[in-house]
C-alpha positions in Angstrom: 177.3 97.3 86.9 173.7 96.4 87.0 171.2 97.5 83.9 169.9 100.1 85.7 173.2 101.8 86.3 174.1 101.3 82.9 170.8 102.7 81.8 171.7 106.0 84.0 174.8 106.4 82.6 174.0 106.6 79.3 171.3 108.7 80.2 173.3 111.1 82.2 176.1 111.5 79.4 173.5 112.6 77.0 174.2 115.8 75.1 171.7 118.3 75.4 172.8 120.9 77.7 173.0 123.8 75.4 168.8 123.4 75.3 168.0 125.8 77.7 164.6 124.0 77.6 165.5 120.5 78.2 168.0 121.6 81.0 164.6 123.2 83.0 162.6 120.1 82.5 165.1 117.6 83.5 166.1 119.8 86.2 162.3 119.6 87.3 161.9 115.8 87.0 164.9 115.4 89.6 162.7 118.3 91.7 159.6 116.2 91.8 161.2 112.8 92.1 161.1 110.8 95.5 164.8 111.4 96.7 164.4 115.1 96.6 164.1 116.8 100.2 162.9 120.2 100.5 163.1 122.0 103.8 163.9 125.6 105.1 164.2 126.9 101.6 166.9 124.1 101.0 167.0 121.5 98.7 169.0 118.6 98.7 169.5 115.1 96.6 170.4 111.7 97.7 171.6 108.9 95.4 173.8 106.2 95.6 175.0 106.9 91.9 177.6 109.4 91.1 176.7 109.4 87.3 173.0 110.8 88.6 174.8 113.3 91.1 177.3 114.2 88.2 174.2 115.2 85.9 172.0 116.6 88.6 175.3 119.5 89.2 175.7 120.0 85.8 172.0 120.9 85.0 172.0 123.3 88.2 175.3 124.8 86.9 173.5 125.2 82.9 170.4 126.9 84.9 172.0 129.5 86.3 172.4 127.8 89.9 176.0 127.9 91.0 175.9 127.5 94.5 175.4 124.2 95.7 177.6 122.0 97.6 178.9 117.8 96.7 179.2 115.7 99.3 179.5 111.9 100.4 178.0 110.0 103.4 178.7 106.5 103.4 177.8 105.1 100.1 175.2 108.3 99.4 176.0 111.3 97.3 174.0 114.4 98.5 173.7 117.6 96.8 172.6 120.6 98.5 171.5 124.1 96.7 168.9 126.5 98.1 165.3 127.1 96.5 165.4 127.1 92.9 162.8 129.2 91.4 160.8 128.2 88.8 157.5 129.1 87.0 156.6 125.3 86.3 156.8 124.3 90.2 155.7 125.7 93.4 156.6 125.1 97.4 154.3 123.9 99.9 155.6 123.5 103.3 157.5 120.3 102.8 156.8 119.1 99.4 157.1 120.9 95.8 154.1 120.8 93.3 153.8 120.9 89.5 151.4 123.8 88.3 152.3 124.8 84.6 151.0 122.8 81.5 152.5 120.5 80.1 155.2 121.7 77.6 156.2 120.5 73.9 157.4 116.8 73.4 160.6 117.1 73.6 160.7 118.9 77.0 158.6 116.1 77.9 161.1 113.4 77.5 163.8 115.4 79.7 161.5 115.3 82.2 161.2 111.8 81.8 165.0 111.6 82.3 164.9 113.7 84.7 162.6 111.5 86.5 164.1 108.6 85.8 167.6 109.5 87.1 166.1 111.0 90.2 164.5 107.7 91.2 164.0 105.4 88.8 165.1 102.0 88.6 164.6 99.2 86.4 165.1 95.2 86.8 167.9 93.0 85.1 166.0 92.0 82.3 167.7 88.5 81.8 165.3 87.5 85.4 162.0 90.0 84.3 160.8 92.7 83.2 160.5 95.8 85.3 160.8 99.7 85.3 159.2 102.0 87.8 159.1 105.6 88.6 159.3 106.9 92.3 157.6 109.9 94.2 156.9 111.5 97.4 154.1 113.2 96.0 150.6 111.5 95.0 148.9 114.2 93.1 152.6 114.4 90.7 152.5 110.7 90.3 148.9 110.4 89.1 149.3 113.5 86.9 152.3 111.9 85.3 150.7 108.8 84.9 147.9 110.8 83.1 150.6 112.3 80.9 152.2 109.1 79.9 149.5 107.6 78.6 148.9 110.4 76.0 152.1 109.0 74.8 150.3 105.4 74.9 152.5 104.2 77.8 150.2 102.0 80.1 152.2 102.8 83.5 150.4 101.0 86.7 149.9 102.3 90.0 151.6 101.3 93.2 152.0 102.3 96.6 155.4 101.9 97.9 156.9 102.3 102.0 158.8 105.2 100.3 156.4 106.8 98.5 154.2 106.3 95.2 155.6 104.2 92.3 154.5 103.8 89.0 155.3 100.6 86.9 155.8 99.3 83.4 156.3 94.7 83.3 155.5 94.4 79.7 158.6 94.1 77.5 157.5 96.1 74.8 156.3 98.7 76.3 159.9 99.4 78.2 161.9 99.5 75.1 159.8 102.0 74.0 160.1 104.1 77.1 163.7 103.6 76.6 163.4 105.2 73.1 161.3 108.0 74.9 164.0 108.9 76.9 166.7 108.8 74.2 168.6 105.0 75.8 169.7 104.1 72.3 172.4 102.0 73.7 170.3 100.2 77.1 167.5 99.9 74.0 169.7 97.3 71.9 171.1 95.6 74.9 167.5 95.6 76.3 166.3 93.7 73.2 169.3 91.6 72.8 168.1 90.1 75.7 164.6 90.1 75.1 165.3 87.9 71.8 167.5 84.9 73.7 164.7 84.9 76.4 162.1 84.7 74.1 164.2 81.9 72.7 164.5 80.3 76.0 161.3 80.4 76.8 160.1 79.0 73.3 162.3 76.1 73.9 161.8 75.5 77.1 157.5 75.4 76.1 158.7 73.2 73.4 160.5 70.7 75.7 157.6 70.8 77.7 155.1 70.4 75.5 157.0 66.9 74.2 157.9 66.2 77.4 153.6 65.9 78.4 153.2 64.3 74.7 155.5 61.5 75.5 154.2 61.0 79.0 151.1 61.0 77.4 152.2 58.3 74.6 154.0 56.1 77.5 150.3 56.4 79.5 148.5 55.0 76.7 150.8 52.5 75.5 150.8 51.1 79.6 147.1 50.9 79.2 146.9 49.3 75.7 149.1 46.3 77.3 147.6 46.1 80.5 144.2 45.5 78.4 145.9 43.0 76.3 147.9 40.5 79.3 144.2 41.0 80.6 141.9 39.5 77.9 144.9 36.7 77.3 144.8 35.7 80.9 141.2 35.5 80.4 141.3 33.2 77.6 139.3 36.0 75.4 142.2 37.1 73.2 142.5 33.6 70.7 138.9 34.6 70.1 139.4 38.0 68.4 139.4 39.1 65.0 142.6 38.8 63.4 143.6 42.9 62.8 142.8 43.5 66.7 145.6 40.1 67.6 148.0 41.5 65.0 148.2 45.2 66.4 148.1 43.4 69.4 151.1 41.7 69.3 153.3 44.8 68.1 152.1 46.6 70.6 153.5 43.9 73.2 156.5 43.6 71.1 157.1 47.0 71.2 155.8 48.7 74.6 157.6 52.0 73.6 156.7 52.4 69.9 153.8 55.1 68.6 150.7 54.3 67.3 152.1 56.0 64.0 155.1 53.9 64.2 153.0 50.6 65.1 151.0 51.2 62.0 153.7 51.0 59.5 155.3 47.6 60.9 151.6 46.0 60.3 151.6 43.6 57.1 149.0 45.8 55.9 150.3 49.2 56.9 147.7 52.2 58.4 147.9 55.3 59.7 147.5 56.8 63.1 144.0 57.1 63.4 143.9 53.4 62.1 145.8 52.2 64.7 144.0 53.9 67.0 140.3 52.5 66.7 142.0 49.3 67.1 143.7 50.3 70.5 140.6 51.8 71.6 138.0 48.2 70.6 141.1 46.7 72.6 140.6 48.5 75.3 136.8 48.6 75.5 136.6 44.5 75.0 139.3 44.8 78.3 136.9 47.1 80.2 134.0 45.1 79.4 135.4 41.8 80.7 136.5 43.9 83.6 132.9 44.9 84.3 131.7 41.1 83.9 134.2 39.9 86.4 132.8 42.7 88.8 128.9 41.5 88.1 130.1 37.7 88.9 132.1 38.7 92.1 128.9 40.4 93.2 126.6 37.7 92.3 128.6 34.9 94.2 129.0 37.3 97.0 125.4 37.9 97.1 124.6 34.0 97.7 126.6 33.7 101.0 
């Protein structure tokens, strides 16, 4: 099974059904979900997971509602029950509204099961991070959106084909929303994965980053060569100071080596930043030639 399902399964085993209380409020996120239907004083419930239409019965059978009917199209489970009424919810035509306050914490995290298991849905992890919350209804998403971030939760808006979402992408975040709900069990499998990502990923930056640090090292040593073949061809090379020919020479003797390695095979060993200035007087005498030969070309040209 996929994350999410496993997530709703745990969540729809949980054991609180003697809490008159909880039972209301889960019962109501389900109601104001986005796979709800409300029409002709009926209600029914689509989902293509059993464990949600399992929990969705047994919540209508612990509040007092005992005639409803199961059924199964397809791959859909579909409960059917007529209006439940409630002092926290009202009926508008087609759509069913929130109009209580908001009640005490823990209520508050039914409903967020209740939600949840109605139409939530949440990413495999191991690929990225995502959970999000469905509606039909814009004025109950942004007032749960509102309520979630008195509990710090930094849910984002979006507007979905089937109705209004809102998200969570930040890892952290979603294991604590897990904890808010009471996922003890999706919570350590959740960060289980988070920590061999994160060690992925930290590998894969460091492979990376010595990946562009050798190509960097193999670009310079090119260069440093290049210069060298060029003053030699050019007769300038006998001429130099006798540090600059040395260093030289390694370097030509070993293309591949690092300036740290190059120091310590000098007679007179240096460090990296030794080696460097060398490289880089090398390099400029090179250039400088390079800019003569231009001047000359120009000047010969110029008599034709």
């Amino acid at each position: 099974m996929s994350f999410s399902s496993d997530l709703k399964e745990e969540l729809s085993k949980k054991n609180n059904l003697a809490n008159k209380g909880e039972v209301k409020w889960e019962l109501i996120g389900y109601l104001v979900s986005n796979n709800i239907t409300f029409y002709k004083n009926t209600l029914k419930y689509k989902t293509e997971n059993e464990y949600n239409i399992n929990r969705f019965s047994k919540l209508l059978t612990n509040s007092d509602q005992q005639n409803y009917k199961i059924g199964l199209a397809g791959k859909v489970y579909w409960i059917e029950c007529k209006k439940i009424q409630l002092g926290e919810i009202e009926y508008t035509d087609r759509e069913i509204q929130l109009k209580s306050d908001w009640p005490e914490e823990n209520n508050i995290k039914a409903f967020m099961r209740g939600i949840f298991l109605g139409s939530g849905s949440m990413n495999n992890p191991e690929k990225k991070y995502h959970l999000e919350l469905l509606f039909s209804n814009e004025e109950i998403a942004k007032k749960i959106q509102e309520l979630l971030q008195r509990f710090f939760f930094s849910f984002k808006w979006l507007i979905r084909k089937k109705g209004y979402a809102l998200y969570l992408k930040e890892g952290e975040e979603i294991s604590r929303f897990l904890a808010f709900m009471g996922a003890t069990q999706a919570i350590l499998k959740f960060e289980e994965i988070r920590v061999l990502r994160d060690m992925k990923n930290q590998v894969n930056r460091t492979v990376n980053c010595e990946t562009a640090n050798l190509n960097k090292t193999v670009e310079a040593a090119v260069k440093q060569v290049q210069a060298i073949e060029s003053l030699q061809k050019k007769g300038k090379w006998e001429g130099l100071p006798e540090n600059l020919k040395e260093i030289g020479k390694l370097r030509l003797e070993n293309p591949h080596a690092s300036l740290i390695e190059l120091g310590k095979l000098l007679k007179e060993p240096i460090g990296k930043s030794g080696v460097n200035h060398r490289m880089q007087t090398i390099l400029a005498l090179a250039e400088k030639e390079n800019e003569n030969d231009k001047i000359h070309f120009i000047t010969i040209d110029a008599r034709k």
